[in-house]
C-alpha positions in Angstrom: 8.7 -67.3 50.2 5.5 -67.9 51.1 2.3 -66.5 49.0 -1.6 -66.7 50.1 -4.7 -66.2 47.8 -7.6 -65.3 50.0 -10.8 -64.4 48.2 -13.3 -61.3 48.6 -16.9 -61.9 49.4 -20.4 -60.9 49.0 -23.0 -60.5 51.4 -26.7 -61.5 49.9 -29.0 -61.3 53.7 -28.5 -60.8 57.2 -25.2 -58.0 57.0 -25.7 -56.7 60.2 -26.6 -59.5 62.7 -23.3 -60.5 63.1 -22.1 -57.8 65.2 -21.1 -58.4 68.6 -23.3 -56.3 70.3 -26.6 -58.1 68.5 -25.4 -61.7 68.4 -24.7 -61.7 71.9 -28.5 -60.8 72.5 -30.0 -62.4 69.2 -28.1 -65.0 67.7 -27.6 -63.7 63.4 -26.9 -64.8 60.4 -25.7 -64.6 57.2 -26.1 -66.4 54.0 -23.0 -65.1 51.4 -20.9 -66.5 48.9 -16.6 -65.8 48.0 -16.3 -64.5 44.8 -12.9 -65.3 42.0 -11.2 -61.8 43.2 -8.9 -62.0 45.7 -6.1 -60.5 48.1 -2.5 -62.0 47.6 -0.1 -61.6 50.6 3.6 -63.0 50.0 6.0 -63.5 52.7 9.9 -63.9 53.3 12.3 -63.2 55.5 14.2 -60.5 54.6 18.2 -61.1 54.7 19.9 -58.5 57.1 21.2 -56.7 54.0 19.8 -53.9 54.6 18.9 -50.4 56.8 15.5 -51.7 57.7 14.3 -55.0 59.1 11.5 -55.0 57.7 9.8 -54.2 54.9 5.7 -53.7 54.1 4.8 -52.6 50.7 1.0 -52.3 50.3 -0.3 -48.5 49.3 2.2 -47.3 51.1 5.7 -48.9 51.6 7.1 -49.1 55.1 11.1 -50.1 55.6 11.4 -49.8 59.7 13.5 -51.2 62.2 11.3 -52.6 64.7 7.7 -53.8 64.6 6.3 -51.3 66.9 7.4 -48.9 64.3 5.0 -50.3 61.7 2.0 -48.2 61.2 -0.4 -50.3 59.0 -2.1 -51.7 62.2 -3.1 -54.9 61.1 0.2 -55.9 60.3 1.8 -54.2 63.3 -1.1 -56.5 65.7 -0.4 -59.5 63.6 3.3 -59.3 63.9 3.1 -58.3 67.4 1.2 -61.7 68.3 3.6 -63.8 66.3 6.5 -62.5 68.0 8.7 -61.8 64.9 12.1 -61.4 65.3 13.9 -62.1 62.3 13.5 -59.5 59.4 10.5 -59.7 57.8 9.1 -58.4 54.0 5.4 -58.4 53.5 3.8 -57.6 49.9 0.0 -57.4 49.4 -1.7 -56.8 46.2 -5.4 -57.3 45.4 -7.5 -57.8 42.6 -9.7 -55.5 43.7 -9.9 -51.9 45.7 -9.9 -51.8 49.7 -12.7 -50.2 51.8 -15.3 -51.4 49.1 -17.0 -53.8 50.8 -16.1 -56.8 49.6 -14.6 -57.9 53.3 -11.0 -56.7 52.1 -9.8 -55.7 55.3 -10.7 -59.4 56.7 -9.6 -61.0 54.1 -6.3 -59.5 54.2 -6.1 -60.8 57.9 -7.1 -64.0 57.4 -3.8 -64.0 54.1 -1.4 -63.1 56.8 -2.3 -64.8 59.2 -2.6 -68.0 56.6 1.2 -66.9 55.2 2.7 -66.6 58.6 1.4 -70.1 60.0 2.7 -71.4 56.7 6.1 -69.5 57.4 6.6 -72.1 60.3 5.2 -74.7 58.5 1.8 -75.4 60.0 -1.3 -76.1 58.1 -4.4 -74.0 60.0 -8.2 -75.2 59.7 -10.4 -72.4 58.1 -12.2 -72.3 61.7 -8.7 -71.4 63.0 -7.8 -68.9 60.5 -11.4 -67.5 60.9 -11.2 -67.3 65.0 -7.4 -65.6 65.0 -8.6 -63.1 62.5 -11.8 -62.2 64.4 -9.4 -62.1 67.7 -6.7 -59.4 65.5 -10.1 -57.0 64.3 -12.6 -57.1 67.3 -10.2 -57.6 69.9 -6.5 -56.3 69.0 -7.2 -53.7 66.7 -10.8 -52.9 68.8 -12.7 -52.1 65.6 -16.6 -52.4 64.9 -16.7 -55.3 62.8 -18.4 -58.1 62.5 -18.0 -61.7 62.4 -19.0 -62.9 58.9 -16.4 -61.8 56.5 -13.1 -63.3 58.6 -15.4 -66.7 58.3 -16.5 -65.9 54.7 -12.9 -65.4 53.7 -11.3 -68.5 55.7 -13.9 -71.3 54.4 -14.9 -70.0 51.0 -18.3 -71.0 49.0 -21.7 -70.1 49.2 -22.6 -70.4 52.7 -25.3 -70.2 55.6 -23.3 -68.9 58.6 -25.3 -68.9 61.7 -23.5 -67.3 64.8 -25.0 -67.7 68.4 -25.3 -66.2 71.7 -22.2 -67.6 73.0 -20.3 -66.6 69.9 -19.9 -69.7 68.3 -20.7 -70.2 64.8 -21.9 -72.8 62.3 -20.8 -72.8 58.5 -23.8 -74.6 55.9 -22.9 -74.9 52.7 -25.5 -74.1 50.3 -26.0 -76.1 48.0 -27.5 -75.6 44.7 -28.1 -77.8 41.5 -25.1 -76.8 38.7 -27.5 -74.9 36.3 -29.7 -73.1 38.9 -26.6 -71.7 40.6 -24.5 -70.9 37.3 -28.1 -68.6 36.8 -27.9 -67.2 39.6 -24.3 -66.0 38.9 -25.2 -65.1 35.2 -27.7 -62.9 36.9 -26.1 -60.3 39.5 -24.2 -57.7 38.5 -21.6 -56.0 40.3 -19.9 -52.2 39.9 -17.8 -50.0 41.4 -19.5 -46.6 42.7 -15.8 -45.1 42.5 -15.9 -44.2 46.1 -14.4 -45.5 49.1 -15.3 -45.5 52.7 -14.4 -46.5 56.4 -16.5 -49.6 56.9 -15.7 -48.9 60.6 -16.8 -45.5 61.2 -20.6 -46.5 59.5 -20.7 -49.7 61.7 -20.3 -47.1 64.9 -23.1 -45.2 64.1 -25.1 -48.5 63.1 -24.2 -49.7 66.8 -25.4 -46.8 68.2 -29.3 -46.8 67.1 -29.1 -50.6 68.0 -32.3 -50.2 70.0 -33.7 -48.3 67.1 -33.1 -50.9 64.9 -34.5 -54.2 66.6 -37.4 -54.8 64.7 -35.6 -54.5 61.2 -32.6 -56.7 61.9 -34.9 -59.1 63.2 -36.6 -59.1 59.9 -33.0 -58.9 57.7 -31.9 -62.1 60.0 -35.1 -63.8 59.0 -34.4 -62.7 55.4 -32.0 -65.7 55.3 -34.1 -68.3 55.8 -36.4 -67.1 53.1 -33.3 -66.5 50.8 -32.3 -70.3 51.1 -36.0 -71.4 50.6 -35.7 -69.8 47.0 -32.5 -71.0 46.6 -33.1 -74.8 47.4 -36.5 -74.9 45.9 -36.8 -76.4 42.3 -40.2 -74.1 41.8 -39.7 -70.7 42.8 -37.8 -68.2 40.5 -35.0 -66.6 40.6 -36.4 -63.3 40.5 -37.4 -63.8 44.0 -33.8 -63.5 44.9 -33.7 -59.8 43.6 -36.9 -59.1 44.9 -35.5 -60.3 48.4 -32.2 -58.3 48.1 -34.4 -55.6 47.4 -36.6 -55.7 50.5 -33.5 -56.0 52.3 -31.9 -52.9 51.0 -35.1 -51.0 52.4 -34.1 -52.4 55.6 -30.5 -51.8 55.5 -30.7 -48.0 54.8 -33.0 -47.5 58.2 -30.3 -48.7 60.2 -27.9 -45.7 59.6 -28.3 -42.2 57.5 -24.3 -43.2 56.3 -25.2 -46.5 54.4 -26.9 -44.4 51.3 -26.4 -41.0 50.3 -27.7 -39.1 46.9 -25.1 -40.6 44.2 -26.1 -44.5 46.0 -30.0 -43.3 46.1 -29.2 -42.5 42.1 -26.9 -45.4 40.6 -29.8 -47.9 42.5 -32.8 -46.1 40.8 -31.1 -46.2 37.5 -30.6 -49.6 37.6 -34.1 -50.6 38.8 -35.9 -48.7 35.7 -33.5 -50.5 33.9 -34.1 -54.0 34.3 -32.8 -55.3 38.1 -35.2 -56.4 40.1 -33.1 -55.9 43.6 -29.8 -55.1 44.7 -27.8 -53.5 47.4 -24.5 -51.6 48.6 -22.1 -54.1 49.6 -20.7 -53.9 53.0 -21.4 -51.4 55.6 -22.6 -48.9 52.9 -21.8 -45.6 52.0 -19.7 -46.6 48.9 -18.0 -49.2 47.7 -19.2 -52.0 45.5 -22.7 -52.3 44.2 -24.7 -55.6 43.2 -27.4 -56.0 41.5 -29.9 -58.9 40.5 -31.1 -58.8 37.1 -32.3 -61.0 34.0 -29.7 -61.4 31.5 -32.0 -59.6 29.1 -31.6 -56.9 30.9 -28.0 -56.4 31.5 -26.7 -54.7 28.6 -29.5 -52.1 29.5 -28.3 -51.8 33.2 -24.2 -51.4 32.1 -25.2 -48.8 29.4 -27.4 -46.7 32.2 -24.7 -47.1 34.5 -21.4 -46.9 32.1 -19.7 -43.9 34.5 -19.0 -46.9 36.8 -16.7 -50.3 36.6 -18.7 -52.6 36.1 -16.7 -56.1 37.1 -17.6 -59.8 36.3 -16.9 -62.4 38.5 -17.7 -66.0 39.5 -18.4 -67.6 42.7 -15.6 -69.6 44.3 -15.3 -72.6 46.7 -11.7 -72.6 48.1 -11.2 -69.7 50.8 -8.1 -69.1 52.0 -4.9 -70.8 50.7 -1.6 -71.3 50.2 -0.5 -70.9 46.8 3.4 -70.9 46.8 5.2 -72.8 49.6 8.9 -72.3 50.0 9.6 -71.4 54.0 12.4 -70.7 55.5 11.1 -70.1 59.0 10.7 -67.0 60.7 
């Protein structure tokens, strides 16, 4: 059996820039960071025991006979481009929910694709894990996604990620003095809104008002820059951070009417008269995950304002995408 830990991720500035359709004009970036919740995918061949051949157990548990007959399409592409032909059992479990954006989906990918190398006994580079999971979502599966999270995921860490015309892609570590970045971690905040959405169907209509939307993903690429400038310097504080994310959610919500809706519009007021001086809707928008930056001081103010949500600690992490139990068999 084979069992990855892949880690979820947050995206600070630049969500938005790293979409095909703009990089290949513009260049992007990102600067994000993996956080200590992650997406488990164990792997074994299954003995010919049984009915089935295979076997996928994730919300929904699938026991078919031949690949094609697999409908979660992720796993269906992935197994597809392996070429699997003995039988096959696939379990994922996460520590947190899907569509939430947190970069599940990707991260997911990147697990499998991690497991199944590993299954035949090859170690993969985070920049190959990050390329074949890019490959499976933009190209296979032919969804609107991005670039960031399948590179997010792969390397781990708190990271710079640049992505040029040509689609290549540079990974800079930020790097941050022990006690300034523990601070920065002891100040965000993250909850759950309780709601779930397709990431997907929001980036479509994103895509669409492209033109619309020059000026401000210009400025939300730009964003990064200034976001590492706090970061590295010594002098500025913190709170610039929030402030930042909070300029950037302004942005974010002119780029499609789906990123906020009333209930979003109310959980991020509530937590700005209580104490945060920025924050955002993770992912594409429109539900999900919520982060906010805040002084400590002001945290047990912000939970008790917003107590009709999950609110969930976490850490950053430095790791990505690993193997956690090896015992192949081959597949």
């Amino acid at each position: 059996m084979i069992i990855s830990k892949t880690p979820f991720r947050i995206s600070f500035f630049g969500g938005g820039t790293d979409y095909p359709n703009w990089v290949e004009r513009y260049g992007g970036g990102v600067i994000s960071t993996t956080i200590n919740k992650y997406c488990y995918i164990s792997v074994r061949n299954l003995p010919p025991f049984f009915e089935h051949k295979h076997r996928i157990v994730y919300s929904a548990i699938e026991n078919v006979k031949k690949i094609s007959e697999i409908k979660h399409p992720a796993v269906n592409a992935i197994l597809t481009k392996f070429n699997v032909d003995k039988g096959i059992e696939i379990h994922h479990d996460g520590d947190l929910p899907a569509r939430s954006g947190l970069g599940s989906s990707s991260s997911f990918c990147v697990g499998l694709i991690n497991s199944l190398y590993a299954m035949n006994g090859q170690s993969m580079s985070p920049q190959k894990l990050a390329d074949e999971a890019i490959h499976t979502e933009q190209v296979l599966l032919n969804e609107t996604v991005g670039f960031q999270d399948q590179i997010a995921t792969a390397y781990g860490g708190l990271n710079k990620i640049n992505f040029y015309k040509d689609s290549s892609y540079s990974v800079e570590p930020v790097i941050l003095e022990n006690q300034r970045k523990k601070n920065l971690e002891d100040n965000l905040l993250l909850f759950f809104t309780g709601f779930s959405r397709i990431a997907s169907d929001i980036a479509k209509s994103q895509d669409k008002n492209l033109e619309n939307n020059t000026s401000n993903l210009h400025t939300m690429s730009q964003m990064t820059d200034e976001a590492e400038s706090i970061l590295n310097s010594t002098n500025r504080n913190l709170k610039d951070f929030g402030r930042l994310l909070h300029e950037g959610w302004i942005l974010k919500k002119s780029l499609s009417n789906s990123i906020t809706n009333e209930n979003i519009d109310d959980i991020y007021d509530t937590a700005i008269s209580s104490g945060a001086e920025g924050g955002k809707v993770l992912g594409a928008g429109g539900g999900g995950f919520m982060l906010f930056y805040a002084e400590k001081k002001y945290h047990a103010a912000i939970k008790k304002a917003l107590n009709k949500l999950v609110h969930v600690p976490f850490n950053f992490e430095n790791l990505g995408s690993k193997i956690v139990v090896y015992n192949p068999s081959g597949l």
